[in-house]
NUTORMI-543383 format. One record per atom (N, C-alpha, C): atom name; x, y negated, z negated. Coordinates in nm, 4 decimals. Layout:
N
> vomar, xx, yy, zz
> CA, X, Y, Z
...
END
This chain:
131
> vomar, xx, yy, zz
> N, 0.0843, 0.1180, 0.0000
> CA, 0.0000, 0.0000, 0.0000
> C, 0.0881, -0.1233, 0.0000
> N, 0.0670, -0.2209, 0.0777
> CA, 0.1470, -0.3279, 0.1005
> C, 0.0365, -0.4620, 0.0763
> N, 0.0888, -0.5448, 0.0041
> CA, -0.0238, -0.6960, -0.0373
> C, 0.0956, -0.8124, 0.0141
> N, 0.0054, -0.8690, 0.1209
> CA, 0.0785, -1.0191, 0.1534
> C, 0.0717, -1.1150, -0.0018
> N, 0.1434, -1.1962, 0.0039
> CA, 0.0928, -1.2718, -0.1393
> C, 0.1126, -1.4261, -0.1283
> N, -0.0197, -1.4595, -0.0684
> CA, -0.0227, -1.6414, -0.0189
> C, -0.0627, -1.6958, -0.1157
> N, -0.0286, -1.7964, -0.2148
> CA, -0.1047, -1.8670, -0.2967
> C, -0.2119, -1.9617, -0.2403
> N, -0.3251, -2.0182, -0.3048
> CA, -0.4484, -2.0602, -0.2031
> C, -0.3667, -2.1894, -0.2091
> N, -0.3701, -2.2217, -0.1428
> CA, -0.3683, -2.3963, -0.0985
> C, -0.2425, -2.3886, -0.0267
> N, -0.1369, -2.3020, -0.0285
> CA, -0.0156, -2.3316, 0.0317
> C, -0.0283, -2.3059, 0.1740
> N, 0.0691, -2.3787, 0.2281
> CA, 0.0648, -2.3920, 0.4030
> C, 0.1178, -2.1904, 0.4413
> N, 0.0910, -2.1817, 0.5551
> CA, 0.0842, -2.0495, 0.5956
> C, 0.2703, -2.0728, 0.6196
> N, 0.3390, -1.9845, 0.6132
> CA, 0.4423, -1.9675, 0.6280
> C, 0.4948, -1.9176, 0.7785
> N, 0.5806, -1.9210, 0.8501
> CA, 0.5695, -1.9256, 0.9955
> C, 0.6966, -1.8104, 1.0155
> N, 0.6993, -1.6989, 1.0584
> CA, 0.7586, -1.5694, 1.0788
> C, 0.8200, -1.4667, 0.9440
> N, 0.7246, -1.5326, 0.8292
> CA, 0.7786, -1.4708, 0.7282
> C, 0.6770, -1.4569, 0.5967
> N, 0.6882, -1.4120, 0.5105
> CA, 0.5791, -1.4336, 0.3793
> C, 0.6750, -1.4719, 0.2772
> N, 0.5511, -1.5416, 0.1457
> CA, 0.5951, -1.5653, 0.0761
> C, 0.6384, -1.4862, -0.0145
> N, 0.5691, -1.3875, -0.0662
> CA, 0.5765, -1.2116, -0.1098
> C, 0.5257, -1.1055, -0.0932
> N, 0.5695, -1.0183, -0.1443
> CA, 0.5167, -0.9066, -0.0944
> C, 0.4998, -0.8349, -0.2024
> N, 0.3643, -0.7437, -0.2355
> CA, 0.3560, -0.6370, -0.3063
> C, 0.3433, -0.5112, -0.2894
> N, 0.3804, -0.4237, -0.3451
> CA, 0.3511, -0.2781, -0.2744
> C, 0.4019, -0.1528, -0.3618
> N, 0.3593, -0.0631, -0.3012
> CA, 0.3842, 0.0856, -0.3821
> C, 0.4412, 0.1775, -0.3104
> N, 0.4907, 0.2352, -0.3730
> CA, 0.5522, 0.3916, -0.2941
> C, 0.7135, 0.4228, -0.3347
> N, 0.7898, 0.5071, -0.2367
> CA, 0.8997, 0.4722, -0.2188
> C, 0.9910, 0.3566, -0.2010
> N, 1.1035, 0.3287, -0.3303
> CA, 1.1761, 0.2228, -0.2308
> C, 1.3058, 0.2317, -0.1413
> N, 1.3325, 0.1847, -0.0526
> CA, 1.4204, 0.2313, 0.0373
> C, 1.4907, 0.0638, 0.0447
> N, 1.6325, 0.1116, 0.0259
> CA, 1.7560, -0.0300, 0.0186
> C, 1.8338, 0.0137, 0.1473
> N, 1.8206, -0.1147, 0.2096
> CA, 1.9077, -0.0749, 0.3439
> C, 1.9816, -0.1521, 0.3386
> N, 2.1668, -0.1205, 0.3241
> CA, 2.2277, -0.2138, 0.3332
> C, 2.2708, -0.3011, 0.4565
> N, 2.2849, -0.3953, 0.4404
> CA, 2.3569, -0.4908, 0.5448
> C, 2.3885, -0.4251, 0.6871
> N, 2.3427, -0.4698, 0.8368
> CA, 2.2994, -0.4053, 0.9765
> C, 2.3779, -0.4850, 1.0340
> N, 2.4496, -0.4729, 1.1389
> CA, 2.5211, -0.5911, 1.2053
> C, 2.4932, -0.4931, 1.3294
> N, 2.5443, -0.5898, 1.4462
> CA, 2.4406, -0.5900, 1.5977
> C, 2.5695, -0.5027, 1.6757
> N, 2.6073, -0.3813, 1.6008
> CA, 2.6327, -0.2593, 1.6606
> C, 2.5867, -0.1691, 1.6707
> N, 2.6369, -0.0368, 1.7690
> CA, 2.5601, 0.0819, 1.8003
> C, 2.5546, 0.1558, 1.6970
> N, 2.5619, 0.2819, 1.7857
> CA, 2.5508, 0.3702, 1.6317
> C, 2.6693, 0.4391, 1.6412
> N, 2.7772, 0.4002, 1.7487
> CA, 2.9159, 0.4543, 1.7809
> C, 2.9594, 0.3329, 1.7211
> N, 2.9406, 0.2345, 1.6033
> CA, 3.0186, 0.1042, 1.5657
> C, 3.0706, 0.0358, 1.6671
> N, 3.0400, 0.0335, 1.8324
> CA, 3.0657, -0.0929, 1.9342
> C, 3.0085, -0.1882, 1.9384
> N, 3.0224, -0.3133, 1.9459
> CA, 2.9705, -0.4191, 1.9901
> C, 2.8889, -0.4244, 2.1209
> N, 2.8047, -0.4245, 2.1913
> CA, 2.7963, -0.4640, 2.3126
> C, 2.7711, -0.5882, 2.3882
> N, 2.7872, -0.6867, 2.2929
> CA, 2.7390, -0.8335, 2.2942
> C, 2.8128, -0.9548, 2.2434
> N, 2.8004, -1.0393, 2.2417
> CA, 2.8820, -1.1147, 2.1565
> C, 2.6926, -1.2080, 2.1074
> N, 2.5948, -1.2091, 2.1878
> CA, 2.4815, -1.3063, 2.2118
> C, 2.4293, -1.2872, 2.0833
> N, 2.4094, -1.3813, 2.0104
> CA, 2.3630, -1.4091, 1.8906
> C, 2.1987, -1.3127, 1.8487
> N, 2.1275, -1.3265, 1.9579
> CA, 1.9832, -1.2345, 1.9615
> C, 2.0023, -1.1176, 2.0117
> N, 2.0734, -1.1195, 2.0585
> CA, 2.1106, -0.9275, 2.1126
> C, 2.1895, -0.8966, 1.9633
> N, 2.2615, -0.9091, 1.9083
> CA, 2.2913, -0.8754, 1.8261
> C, 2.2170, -0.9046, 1.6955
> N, 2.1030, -0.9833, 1.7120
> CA, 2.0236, -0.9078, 1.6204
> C, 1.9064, -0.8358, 1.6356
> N, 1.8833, -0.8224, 1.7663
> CA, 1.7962, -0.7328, 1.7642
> C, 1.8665, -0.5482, 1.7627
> N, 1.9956, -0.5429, 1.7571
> CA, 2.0510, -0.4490, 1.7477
> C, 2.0570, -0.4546, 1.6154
> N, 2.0996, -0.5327, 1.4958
> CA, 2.0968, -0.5323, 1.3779
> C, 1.9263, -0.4747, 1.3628
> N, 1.8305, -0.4980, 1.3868
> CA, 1.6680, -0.5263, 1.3393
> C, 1.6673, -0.3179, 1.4163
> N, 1.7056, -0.3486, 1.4697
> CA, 1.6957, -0.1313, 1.5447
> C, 1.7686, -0.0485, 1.4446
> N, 1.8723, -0.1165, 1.4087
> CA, 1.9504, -0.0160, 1.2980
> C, 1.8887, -0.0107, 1.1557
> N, 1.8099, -0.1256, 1.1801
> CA, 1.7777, -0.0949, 1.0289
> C, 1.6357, -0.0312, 1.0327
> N, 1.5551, 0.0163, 1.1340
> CA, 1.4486, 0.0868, 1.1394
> C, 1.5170, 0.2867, 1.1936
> N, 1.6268, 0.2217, 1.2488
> CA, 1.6817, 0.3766, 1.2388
> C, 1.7010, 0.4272, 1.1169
> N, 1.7706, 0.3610, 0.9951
> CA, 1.7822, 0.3595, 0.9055
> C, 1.6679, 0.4324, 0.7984
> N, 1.5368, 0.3228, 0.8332
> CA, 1.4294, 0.3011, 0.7515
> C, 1.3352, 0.4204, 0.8158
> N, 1.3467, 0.4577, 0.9014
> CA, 1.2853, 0.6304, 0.9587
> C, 1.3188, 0.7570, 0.9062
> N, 1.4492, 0.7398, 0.8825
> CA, 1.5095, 0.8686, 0.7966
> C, 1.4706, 0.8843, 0.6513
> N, 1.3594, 0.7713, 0.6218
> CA, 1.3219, 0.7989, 0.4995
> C, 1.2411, 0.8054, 0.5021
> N, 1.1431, 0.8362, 0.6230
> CA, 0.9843, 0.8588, 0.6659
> C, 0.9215, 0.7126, 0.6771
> N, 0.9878, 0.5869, 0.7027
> CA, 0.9370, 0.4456, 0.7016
> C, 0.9414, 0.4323, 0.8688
> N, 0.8295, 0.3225, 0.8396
> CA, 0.8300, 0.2360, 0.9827
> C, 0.8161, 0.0824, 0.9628
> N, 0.8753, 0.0088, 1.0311
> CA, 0.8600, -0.1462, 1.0374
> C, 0.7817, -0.1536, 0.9575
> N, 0.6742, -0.1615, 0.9529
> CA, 0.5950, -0.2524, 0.8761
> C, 0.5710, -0.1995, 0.7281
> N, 0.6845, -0.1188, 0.6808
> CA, 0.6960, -0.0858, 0.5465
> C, 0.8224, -0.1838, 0.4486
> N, 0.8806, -0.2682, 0.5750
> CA, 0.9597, -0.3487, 0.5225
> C, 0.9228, -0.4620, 0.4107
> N, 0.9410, -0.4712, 0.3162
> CA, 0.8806, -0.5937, 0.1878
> C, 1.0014, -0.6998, 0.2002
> N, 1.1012, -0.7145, 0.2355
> CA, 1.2328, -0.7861, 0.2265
> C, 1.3147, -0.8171, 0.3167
> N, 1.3796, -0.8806, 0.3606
> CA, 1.4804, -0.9472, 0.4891
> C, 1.5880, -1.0420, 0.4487
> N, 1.6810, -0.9955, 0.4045
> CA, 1.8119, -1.1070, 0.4008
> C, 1.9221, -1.1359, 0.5244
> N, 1.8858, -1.2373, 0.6008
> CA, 1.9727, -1.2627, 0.7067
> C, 2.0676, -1.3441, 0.6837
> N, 2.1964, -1.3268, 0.7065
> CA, 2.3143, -1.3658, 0.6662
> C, 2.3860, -1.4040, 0.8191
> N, 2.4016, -1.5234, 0.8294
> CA, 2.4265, -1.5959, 0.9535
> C, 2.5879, -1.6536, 0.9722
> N, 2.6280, -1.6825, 1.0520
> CA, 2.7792, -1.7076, 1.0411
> C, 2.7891, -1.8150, 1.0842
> N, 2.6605, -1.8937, 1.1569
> CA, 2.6564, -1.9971, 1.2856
> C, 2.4844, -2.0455, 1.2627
> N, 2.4541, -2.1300, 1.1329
> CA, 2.2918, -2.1923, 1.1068
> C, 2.2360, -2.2439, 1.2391
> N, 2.3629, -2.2978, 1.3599
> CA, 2.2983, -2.3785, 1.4753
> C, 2.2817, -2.2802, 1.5939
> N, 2.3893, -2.2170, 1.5575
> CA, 2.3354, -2.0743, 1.6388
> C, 2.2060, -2.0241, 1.6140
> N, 2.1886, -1.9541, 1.5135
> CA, 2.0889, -1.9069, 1.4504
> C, 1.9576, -2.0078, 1.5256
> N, 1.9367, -2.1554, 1.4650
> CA, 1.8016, -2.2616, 1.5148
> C, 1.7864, -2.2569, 1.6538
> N, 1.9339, -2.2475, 1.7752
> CA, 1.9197, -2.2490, 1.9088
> C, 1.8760, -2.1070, 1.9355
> N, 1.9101, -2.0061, 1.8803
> CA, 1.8425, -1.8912, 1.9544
> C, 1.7215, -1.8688, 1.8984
> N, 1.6492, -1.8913, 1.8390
> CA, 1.5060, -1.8779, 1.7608
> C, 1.3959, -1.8195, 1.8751
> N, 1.4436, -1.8131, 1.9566
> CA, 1.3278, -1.8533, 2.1097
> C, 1.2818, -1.6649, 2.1065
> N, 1.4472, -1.6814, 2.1554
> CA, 1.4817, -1.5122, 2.1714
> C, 1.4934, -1.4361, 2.0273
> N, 1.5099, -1.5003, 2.0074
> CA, 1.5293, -1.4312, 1.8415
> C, 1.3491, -1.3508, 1.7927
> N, 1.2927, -1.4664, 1.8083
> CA, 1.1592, -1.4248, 1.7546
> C, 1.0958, -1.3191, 1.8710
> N, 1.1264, -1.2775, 2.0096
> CA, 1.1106, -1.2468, 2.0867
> C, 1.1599, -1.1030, 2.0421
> N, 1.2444, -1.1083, 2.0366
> CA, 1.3534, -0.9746, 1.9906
> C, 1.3019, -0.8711, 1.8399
> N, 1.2519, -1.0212, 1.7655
> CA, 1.2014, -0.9501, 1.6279
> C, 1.0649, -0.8646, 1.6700
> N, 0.9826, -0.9536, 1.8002
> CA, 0.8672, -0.8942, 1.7776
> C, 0.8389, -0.7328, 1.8375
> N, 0.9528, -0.7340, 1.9512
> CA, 0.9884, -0.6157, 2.0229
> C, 1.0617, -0.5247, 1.9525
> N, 1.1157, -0.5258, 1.8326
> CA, 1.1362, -0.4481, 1.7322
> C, 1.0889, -0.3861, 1.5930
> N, 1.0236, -0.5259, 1.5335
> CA, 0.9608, -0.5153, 1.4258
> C, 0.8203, -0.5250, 1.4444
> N, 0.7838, -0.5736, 1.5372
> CA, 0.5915, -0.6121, 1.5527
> C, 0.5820, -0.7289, 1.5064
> N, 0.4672, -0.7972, 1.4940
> CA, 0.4132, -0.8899, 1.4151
> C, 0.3842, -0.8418, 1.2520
> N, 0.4879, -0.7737, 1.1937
> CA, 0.4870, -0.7854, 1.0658
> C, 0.6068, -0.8428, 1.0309
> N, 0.5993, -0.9643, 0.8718
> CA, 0.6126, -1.0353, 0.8555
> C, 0.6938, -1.0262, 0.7232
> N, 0.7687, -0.9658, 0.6442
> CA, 0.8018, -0.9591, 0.5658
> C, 0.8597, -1.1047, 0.4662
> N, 0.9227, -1.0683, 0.3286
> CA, 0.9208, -1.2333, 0.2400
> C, 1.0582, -1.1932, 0.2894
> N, 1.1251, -1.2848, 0.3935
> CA, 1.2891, -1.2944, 0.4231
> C, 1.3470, -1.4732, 0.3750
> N, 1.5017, -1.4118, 0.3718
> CA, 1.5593, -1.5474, 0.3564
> C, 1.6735, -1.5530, 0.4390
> N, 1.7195, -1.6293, 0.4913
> CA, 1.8454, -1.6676, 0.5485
> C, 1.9393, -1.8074, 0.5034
> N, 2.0811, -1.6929, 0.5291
> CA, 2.1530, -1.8021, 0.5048
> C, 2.3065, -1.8030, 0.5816
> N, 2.3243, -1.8704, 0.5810
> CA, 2.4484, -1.9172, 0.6700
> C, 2.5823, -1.9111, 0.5565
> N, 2.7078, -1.8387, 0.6194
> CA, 2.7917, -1.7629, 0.5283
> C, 2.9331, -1.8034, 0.6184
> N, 3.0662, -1.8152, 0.5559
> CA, 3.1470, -1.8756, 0.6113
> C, 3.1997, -1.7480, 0.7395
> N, 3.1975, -1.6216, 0.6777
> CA, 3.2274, -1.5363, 0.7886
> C, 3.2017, -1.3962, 0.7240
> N, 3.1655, -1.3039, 0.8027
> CA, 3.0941, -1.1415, 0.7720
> C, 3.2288, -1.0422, 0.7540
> N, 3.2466, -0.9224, 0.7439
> CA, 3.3720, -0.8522, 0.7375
> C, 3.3541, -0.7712, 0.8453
> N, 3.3228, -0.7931, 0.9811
> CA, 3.3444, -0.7581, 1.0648
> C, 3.3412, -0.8743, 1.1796
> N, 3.4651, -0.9167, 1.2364
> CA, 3.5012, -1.0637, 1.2674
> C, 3.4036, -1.0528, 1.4259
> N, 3.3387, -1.0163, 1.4586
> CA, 3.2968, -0.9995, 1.6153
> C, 3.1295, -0.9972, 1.5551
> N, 3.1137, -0.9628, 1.4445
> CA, 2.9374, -1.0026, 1.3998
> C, 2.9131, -1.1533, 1.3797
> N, 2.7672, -1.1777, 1.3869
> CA, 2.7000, -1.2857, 1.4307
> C, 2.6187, -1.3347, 1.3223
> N, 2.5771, -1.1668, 1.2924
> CA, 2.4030, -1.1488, 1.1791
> C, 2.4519, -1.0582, 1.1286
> N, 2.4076, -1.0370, 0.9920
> CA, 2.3990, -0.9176, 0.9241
> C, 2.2629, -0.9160, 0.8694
> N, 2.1951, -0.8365, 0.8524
> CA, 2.0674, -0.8286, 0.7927
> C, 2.0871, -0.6904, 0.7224
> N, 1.9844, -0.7480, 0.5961
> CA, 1.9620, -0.5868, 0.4781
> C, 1.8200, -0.5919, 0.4500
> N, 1.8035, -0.5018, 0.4147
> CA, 1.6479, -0.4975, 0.4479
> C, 1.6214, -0.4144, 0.2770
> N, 1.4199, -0.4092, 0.2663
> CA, 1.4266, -0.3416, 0.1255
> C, 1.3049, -0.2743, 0.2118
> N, 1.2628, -0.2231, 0.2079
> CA, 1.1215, -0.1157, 0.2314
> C, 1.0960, -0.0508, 0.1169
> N, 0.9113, -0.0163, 0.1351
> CA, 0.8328, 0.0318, 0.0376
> C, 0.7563, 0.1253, 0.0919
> N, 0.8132, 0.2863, 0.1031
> CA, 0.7772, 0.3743, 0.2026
> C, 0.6571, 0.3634, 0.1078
> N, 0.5007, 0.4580, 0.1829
> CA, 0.3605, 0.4497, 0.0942
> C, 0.4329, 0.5984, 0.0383
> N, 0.3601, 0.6466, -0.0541
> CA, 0.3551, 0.7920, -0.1170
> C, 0.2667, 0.9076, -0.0403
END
């Protein structure tokens, strides 16, 4: 069971929620960066590499019997904030062709550099498989 959690009067939040409630399994996915599953790069493009980050972490989140929209959490960890605002186009394009129109409570933030010098994004994710 998954509960969006809008307080009444607050403005609707725009590709994300404010919280999330839910039951079941929890599943911690650590940190995804926009490689294969052979650890190559195939990109350097800021939205290709995260929509390769956003695939790994549902590869991830399957092996524990989850699907997208069991995700409650999103920490995006950015290397480039103007990167990040200029690709938004594709970005949200990429999320929706991966994740759907579900919406999880995410945050992002912009970080001086990742430990893998050729990543862009890292994203970690939390899921709440149902029982």
């Amino acid at each position: 069971m998954l509960k969006i959690l809008q307080p009444p009067g607050w403005a609707e939040p725009k590709g994300y929620a404010n919280g999330v409630a839910a039951r079941g399994a929890f599943v911690a996915i650590g940190g995804q960066i926009g490689w294969n599953a052979a650890q190559a790069f195939e990109t350097d493009d800021f939205a290709a590499q995260a929509r390769q980050a956003l695939a790994n972490i549902v590869a991830v989140l399957a092996e524990a019997g989850g699907r997208p929209e069991h995700i409650v959490r999103m920490t995006w960890y950015v290397v480039d904030r103007d990167e990040y605002v200029a690709s938004l186009r594709e970005l949200g394009r990429a999320y929706r062709e991966v994740i759907g129109r579900h919406f999880p409570a995410m945050t992002a933030v912009e970080v001086s550099r990742l430990v893998e010098p050729r990543a862009k994004v890292e994203i970690e994710a939390t899921a709440i498989v149902p029982d």
